[in-house]
Short mmCIF file of the C-alpha atoms (twelve columns), coordinates in Angstrom:
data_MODEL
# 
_entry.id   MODEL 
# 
loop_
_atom_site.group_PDB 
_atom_site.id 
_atom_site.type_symbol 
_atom_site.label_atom_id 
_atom_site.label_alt_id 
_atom_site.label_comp_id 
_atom_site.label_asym_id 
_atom_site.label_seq_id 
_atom_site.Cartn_x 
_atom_site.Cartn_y 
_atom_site.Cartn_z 
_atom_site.pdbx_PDB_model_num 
ATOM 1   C CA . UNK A 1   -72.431  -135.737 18.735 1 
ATOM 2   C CA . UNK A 2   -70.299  -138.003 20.611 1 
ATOM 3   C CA . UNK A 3   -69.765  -137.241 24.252 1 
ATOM 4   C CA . UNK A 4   -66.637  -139.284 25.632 1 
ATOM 5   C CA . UNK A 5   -66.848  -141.062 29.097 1 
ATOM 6   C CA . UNK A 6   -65.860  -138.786 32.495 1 
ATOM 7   C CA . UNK A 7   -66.769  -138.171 36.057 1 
ATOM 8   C CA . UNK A 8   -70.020  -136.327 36.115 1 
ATOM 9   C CA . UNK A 9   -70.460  -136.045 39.653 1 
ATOM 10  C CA . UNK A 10  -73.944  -136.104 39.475 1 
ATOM 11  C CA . UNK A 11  -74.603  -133.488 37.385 1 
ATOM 12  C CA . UNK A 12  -76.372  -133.511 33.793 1 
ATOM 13  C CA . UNK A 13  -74.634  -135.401 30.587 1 
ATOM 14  C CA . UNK A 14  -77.653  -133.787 28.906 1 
ATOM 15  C CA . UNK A 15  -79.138  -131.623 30.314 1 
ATOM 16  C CA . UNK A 16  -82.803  -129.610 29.469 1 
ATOM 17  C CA . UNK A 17  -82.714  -127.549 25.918 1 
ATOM 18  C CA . UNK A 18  -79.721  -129.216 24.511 1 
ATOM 19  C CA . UNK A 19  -78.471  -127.667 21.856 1 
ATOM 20  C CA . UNK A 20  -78.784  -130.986 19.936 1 
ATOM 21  C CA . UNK A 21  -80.871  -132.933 21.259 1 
ATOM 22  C CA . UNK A 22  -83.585  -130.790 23.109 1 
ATOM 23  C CA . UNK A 23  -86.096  -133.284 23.908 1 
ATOM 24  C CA . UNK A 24  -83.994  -135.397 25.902 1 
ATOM 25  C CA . UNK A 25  -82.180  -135.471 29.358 1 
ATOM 26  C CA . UNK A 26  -79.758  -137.698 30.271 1 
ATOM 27  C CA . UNK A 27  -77.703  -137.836 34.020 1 
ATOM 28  C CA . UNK A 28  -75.961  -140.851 34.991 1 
ATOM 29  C CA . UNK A 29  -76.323  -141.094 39.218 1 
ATOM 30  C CA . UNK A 30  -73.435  -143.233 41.008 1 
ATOM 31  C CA . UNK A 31  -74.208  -143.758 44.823 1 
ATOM 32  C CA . UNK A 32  -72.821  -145.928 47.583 1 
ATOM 33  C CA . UNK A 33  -74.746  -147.944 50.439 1 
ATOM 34  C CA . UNK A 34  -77.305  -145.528 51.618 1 
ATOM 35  C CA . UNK A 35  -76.630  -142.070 50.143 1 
ATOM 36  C CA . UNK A 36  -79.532  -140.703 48.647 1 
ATOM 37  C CA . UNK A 37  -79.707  -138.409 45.731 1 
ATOM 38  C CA . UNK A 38  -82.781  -135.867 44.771 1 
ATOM 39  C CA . UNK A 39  -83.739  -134.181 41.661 1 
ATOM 40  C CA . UNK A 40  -86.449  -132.186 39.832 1 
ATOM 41  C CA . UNK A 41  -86.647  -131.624 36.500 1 
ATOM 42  C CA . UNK A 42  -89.160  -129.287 35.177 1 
ATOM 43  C CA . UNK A 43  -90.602  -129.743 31.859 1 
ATOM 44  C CA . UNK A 44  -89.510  -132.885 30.999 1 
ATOM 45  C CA . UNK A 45  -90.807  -136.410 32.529 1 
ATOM 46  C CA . UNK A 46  -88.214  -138.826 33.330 1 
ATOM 47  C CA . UNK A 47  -86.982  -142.316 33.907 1 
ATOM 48  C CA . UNK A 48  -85.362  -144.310 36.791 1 
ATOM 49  C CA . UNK A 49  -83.153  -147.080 35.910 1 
ATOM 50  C CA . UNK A 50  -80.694  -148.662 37.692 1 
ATOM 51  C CA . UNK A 51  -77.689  -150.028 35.212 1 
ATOM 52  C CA . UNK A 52  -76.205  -151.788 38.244 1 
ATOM 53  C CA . UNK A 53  -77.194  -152.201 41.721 1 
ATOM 54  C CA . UNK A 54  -80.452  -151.487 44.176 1 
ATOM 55  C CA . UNK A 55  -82.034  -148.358 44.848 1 
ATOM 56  C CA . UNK A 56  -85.551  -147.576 46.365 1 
ATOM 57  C CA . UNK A 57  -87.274  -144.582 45.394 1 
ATOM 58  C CA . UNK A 58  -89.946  -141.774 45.787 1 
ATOM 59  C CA . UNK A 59  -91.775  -139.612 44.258 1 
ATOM 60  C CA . UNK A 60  -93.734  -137.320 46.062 1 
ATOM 61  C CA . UNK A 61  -96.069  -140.028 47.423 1 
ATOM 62  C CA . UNK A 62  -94.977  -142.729 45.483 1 
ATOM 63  C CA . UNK A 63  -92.505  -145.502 46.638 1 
ATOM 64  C CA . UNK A 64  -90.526  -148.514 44.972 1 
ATOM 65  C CA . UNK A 65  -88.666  -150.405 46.902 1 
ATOM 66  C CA . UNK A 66  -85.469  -152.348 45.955 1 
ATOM 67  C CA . UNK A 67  -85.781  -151.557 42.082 1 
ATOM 68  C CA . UNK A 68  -82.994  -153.174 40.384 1 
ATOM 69  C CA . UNK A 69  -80.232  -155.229 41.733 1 
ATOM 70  C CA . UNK A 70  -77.761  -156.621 38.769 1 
ATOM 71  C CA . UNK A 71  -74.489  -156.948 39.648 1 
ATOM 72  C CA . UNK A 72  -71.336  -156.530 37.862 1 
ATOM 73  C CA . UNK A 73  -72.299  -155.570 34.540 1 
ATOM 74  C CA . UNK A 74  -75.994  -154.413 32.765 1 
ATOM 75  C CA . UNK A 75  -75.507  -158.321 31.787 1 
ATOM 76  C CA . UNK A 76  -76.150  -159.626 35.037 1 
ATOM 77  C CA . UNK A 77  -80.109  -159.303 35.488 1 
ATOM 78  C CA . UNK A 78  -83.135  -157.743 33.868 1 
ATOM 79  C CA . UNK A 79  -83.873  -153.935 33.948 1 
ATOM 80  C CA . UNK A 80  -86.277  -151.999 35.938 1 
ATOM 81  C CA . UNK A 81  -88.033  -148.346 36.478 1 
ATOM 82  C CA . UNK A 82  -89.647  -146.143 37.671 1 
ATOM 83  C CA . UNK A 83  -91.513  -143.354 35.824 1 
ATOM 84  C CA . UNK A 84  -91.465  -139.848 37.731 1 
ATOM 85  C CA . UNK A 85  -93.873  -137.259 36.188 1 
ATOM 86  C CA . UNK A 86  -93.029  -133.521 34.579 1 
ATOM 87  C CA . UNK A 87  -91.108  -131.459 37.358 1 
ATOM 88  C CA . UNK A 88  -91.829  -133.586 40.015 1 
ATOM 89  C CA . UNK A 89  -89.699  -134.595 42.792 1 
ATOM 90  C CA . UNK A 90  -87.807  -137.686 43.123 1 
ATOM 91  C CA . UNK A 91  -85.263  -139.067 45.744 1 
ATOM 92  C CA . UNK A 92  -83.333  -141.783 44.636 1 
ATOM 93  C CA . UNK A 93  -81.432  -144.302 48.164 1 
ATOM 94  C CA . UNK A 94  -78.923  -146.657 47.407 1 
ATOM 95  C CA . UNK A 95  -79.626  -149.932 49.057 1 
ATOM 96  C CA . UNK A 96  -76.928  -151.910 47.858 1 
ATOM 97  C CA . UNK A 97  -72.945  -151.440 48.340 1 
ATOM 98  C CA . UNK A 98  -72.719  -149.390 45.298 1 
ATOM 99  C CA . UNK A 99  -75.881  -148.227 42.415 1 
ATOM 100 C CA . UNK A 100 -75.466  -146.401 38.911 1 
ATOM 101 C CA . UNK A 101 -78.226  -145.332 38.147 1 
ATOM 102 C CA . UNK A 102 -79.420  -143.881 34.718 1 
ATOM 103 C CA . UNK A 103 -81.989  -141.105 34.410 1 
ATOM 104 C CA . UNK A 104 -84.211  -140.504 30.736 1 
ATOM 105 C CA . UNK A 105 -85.592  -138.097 29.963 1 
ATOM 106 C CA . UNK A 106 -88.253  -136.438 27.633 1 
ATOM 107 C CA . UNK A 107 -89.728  -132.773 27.282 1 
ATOM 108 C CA . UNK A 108 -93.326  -132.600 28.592 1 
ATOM 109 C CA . UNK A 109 -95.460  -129.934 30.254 1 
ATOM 110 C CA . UNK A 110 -98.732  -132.144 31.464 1 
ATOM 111 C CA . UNK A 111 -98.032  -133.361 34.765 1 
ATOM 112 C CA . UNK A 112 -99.073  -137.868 34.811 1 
ATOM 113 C CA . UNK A 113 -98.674  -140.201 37.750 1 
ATOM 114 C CA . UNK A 114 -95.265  -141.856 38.975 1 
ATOM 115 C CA . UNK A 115 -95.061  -145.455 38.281 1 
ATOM 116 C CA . UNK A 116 -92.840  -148.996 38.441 1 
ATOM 117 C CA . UNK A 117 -92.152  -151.081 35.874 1 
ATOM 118 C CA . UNK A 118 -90.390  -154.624 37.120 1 
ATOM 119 C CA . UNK A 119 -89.036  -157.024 35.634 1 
ATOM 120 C CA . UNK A 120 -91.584  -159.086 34.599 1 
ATOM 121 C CA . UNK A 121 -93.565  -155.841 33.076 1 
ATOM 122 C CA . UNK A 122 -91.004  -155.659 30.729 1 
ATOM 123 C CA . UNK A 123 -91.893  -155.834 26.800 1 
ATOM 124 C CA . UNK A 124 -88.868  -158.055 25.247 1 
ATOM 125 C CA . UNK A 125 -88.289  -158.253 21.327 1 
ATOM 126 C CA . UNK A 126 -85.754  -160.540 19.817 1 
ATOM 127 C CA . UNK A 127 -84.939  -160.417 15.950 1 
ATOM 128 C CA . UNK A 128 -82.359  -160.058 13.235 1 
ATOM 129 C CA . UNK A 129 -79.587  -163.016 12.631 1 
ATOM 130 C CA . UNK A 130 -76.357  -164.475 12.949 1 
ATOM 131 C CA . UNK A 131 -75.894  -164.888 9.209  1 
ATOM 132 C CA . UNK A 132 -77.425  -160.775 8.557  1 
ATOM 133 C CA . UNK A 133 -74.985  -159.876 11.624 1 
ATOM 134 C CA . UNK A 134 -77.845  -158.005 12.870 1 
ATOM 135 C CA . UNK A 135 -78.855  -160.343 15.691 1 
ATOM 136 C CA . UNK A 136 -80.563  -157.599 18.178 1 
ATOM 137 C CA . UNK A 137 -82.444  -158.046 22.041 1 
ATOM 138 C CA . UNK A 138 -84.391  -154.982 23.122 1 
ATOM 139 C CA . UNK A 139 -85.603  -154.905 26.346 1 
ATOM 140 C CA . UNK A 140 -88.239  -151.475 26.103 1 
ATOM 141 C CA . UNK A 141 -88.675  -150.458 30.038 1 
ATOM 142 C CA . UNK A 142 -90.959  -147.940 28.672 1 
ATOM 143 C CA . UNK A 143 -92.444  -149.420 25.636 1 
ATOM 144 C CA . UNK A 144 -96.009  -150.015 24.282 1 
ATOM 145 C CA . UNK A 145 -97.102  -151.444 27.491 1 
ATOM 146 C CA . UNK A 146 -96.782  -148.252 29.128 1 
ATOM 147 C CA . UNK A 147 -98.149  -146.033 26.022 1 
ATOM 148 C CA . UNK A 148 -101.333 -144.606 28.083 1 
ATOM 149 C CA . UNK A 149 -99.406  -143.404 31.119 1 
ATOM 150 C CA . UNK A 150 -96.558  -141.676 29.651 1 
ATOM 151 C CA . UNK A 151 -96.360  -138.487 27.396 1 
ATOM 152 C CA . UNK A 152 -93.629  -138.639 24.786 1 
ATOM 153 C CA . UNK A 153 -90.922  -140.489 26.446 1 
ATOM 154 C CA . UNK A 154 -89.770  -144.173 25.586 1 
ATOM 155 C CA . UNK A 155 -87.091  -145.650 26.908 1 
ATOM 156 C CA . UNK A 156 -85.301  -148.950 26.043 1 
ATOM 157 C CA . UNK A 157 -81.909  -151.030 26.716 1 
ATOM 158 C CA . UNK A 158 -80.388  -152.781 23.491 1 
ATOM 159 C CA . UNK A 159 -78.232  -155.862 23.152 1 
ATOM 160 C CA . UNK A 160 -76.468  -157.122 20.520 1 
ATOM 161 C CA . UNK A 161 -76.754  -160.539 20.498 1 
ATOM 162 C CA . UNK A 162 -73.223  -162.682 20.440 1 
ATOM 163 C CA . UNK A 163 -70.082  -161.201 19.597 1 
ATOM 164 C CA . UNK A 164 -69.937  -158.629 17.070 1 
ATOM 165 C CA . UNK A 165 -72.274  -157.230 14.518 1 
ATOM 166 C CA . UNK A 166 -74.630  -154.339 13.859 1 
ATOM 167 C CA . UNK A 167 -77.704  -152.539 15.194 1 
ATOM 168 C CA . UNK A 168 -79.647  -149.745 13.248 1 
ATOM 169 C CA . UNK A 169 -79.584  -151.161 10.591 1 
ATOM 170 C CA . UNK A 170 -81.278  -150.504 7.620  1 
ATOM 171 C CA . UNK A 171 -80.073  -147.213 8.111  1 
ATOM 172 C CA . UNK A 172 -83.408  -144.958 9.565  1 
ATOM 173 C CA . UNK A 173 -83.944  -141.649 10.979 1 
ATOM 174 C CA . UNK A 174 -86.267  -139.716 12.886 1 
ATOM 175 C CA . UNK A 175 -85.756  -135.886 12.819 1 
ATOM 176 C CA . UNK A 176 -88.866  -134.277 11.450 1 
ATOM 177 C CA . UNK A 177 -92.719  -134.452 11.882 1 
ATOM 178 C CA . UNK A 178 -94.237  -135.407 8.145  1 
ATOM 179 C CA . UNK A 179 -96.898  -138.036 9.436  1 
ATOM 180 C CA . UNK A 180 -97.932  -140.894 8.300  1 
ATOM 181 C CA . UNK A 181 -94.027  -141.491 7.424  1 
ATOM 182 C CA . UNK A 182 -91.606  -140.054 9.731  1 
ATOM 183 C CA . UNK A 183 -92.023  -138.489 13.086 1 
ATOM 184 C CA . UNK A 184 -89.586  -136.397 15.161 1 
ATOM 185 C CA . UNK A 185 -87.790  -137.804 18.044 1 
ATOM 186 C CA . UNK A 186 -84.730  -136.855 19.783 1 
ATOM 187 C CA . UNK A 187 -82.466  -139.618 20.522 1 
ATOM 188 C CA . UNK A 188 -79.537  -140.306 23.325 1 
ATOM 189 C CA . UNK A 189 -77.457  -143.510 23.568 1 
ATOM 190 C CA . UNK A 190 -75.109  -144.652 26.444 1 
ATOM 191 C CA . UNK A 191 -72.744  -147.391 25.438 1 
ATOM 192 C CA . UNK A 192 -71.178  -150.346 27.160 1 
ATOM 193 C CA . UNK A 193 -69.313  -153.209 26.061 1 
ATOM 194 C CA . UNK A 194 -68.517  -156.923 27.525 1 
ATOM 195 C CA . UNK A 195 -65.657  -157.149 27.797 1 
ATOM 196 C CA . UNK A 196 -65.321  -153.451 28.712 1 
ATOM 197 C CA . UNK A 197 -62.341  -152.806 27.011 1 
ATOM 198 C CA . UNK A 198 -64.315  -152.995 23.235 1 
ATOM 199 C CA . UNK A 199 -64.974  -150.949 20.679 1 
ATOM 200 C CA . UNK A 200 -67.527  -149.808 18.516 1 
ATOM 201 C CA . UNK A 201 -67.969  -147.531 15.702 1 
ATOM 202 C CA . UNK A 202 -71.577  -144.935 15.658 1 
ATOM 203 C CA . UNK A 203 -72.365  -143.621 11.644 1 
ATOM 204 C CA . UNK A 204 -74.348  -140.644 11.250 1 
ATOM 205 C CA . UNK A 205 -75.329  -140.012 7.389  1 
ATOM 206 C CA . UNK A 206 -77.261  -136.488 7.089  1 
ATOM 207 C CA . UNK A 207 -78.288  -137.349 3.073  1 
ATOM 208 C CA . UNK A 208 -78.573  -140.635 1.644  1 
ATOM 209 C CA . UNK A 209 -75.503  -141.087 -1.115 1 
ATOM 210 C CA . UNK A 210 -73.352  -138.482 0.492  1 
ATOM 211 C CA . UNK A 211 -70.641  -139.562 3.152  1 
ATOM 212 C CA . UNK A 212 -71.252  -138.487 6.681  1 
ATOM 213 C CA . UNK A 213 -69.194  -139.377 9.999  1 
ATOM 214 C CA . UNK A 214 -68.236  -141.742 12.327 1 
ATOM 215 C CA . UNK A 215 -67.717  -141.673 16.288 1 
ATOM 216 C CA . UNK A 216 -65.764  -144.309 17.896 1 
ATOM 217 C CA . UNK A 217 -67.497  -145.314 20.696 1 
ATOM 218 C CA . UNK A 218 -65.802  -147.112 24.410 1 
ATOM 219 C CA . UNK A 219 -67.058  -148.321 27.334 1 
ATOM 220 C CA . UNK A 220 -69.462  -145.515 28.695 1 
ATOM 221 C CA . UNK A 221 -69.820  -143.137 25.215 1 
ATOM 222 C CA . UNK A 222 -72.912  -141.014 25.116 1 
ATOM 223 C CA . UNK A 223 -74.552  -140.217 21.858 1 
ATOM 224 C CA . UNK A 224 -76.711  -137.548 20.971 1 
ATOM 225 C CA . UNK A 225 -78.659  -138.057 17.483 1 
ATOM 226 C CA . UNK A 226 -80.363  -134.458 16.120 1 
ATOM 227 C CA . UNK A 227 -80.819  -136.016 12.562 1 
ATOM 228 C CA . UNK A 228 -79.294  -138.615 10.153 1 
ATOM 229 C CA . UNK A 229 -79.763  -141.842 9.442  1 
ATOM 230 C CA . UNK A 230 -77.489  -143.934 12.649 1 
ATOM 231 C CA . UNK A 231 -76.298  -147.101 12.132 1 
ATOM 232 C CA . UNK A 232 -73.947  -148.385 14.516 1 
ATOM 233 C CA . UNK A 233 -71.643  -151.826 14.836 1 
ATOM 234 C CA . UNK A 234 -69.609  -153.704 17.458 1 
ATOM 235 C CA . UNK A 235 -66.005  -155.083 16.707 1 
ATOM 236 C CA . UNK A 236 -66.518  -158.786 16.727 1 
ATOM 237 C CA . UNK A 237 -65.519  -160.571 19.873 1 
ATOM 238 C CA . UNK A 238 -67.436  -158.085 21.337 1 
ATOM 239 C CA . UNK A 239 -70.747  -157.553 23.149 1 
ATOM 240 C CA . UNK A 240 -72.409  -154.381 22.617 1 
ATOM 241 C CA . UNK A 241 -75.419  -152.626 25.593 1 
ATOM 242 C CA . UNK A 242 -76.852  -149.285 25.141 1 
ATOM 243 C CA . UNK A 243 -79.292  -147.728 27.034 1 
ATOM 244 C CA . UNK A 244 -81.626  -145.445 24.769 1 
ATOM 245 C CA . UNK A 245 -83.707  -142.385 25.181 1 
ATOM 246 C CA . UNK A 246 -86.478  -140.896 22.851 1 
ATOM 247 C CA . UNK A 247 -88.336  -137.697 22.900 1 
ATOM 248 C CA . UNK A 248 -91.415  -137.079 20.387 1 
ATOM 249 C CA . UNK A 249 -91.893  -133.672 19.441 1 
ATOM 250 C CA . UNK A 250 -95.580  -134.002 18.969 1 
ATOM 251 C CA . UNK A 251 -96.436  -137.643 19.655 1 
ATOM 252 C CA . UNK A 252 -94.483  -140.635 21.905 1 
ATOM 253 C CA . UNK A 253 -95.005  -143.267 19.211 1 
ATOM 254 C CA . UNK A 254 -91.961  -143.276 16.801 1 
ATOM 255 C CA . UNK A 255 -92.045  -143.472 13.124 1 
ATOM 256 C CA . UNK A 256 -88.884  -144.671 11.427 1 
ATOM 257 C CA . UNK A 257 -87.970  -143.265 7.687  1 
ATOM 258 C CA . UNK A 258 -85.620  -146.175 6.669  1 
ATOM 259 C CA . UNK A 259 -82.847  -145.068 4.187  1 
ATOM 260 C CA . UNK A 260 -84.172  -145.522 0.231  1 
ATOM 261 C CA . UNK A 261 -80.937  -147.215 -0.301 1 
ATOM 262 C CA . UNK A 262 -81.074  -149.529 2.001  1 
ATOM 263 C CA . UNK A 263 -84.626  -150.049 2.856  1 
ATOM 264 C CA . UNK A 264 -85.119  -152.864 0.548  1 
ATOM 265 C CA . UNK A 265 -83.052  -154.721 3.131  1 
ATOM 266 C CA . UNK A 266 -86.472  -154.427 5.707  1 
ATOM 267 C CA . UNK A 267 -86.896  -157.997 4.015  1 
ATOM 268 C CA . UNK A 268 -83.981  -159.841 5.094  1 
ATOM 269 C CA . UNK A 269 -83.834  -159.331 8.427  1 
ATOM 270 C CA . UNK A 270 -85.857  -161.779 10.376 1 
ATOM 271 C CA . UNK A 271 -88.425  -160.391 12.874 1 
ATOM 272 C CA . UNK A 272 -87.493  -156.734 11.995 1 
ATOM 273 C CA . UNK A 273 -91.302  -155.704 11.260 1 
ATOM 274 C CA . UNK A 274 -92.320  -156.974 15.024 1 
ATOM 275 C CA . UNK A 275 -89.280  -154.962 16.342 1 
ATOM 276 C CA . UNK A 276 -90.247  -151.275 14.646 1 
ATOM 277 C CA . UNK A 277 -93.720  -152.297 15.974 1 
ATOM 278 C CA . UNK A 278 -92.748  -152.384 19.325 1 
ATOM 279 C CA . UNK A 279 -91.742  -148.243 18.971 1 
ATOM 280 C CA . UNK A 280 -95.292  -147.491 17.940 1 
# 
């Protein structure tokens, strides 16, 4: 499902039991110098990042100070969180001019302890190629580093790397539990592009060899992924960002069923293997 860019205010682009995607919450939080913002989300753990900006936060307790700070674009610096447990409260204080601030989200009853991940905590992975247009950075703000102190939730921001090209790809999905080859997560994109004003296209095939659709995607699209395999490409002369969100239904590391017809491709793309590691 492709949800087009608008004013929120605030409020929920996903909000708890989606109809699609009902492991995952998604709210995108824009502040100026000093407002705060508060929320509580019960029953589903959640994420702190700022896309641009500097915000300090708490969480009943718990304090960061000054997470964040890029500046124009989610180009311009390195991502960083804070994790806020099941249902707890957090207040979120803009100490810059301006913050947006994006907020992940996963279902999960057991109540964990808040913590920061900065910049230097974060778990990078580089891989793909120019000449397989598949040249991919993903920098995993909740990744394996932080396996032991979160419940199902993983959350990462994706970049293609130079102008144009795909991500996704081979063709995978992740929409039911049937261990040791595929596990059920609920996914949510949010898309940007550099410069702003590109384009990309999202696929979502439901059976391999039959056609499925195709959501063009702008500066700001949100994505919601139920099931399919979900390849997705940048026009060339174009950077592509998106922030990502996954929910496990019974565990937090992700098993990827790559498409039979184009799994054979695994093999040509350099560095792939360390990449679908990193989700584990």
């Amino acid at each position: 499902m492709h949800i087009a860019p608008f004013d929120n205010r605030n409020q929920p682009i996903v909000d708890v039991d989606d109809a699609t995607v009902p492991l995952n919450y998604f709210n995108i939080v824009k502040l100026s110098a000093d407002q705060a913002f508060d929320y509580q989300v019960p029953g589903y753990e959640t994420c702190i990042v700022p896309a641009t900006g500097s915000v300090d936060v708490e969480v009943e307790g718990f304090s960061a100070s000054d997470l964040g700070g890029r500046g124009v674009d989610v180009w311009d610096g390195e991502p960083e969180g804070v994790y806020v447990p099941s249902g707890a409260k957090a207040r979120i204080i803009c100490r810059s001019e301006t913050a947006e601030v994006f907020v992940a989200g996963a279902r999960y009853d057991e109540v964990l302890s808040p913590f920061a991940v900065r910049a230097d905590e974060l778990d990078l992975v580089q891989y793909g190629s120019d000449d397989t247009k598949t040249h991919r950075k993903i920098k995993h703000i909740l990744g394996q580093k932080q396996h032991d102190k979160v419940g199902r939730l993983l959350v990462s921001e994706l970049f293609t790397v130079g102008s144009g090209g795909w991500s996704g790809f081979p063709s995978h999905k992740h929409d039911t539990d049937r261990l040791p080859v595929e596990t059920r997560h609920d996914e949510t994109y949010n898309f940007r592009f550099r410069p702003n004003h590109g384009s990309g296209v999202q696929m979502l095939q439901r059976e391999d060899g039959k056609p499925g659709d195709a959501y063009h995607i702008v500066d700001g699209s949100t994505i919601c992924l139920d099931n399919g395999y979900h390849p997705c490409c940048v026009l060339p002369g174009y950077e592509m960002y998106y922030f990502t969100i996954l929910g496990g239904l019974s565990q937090r590391s992700l098993v990827q069923f790559f498409q039979p017809s184009h799994a054979d491709q695994i093999e040509t793309i350099p560095g792939i293997k360390d990449m679908i590691a990193k989700f584990k």
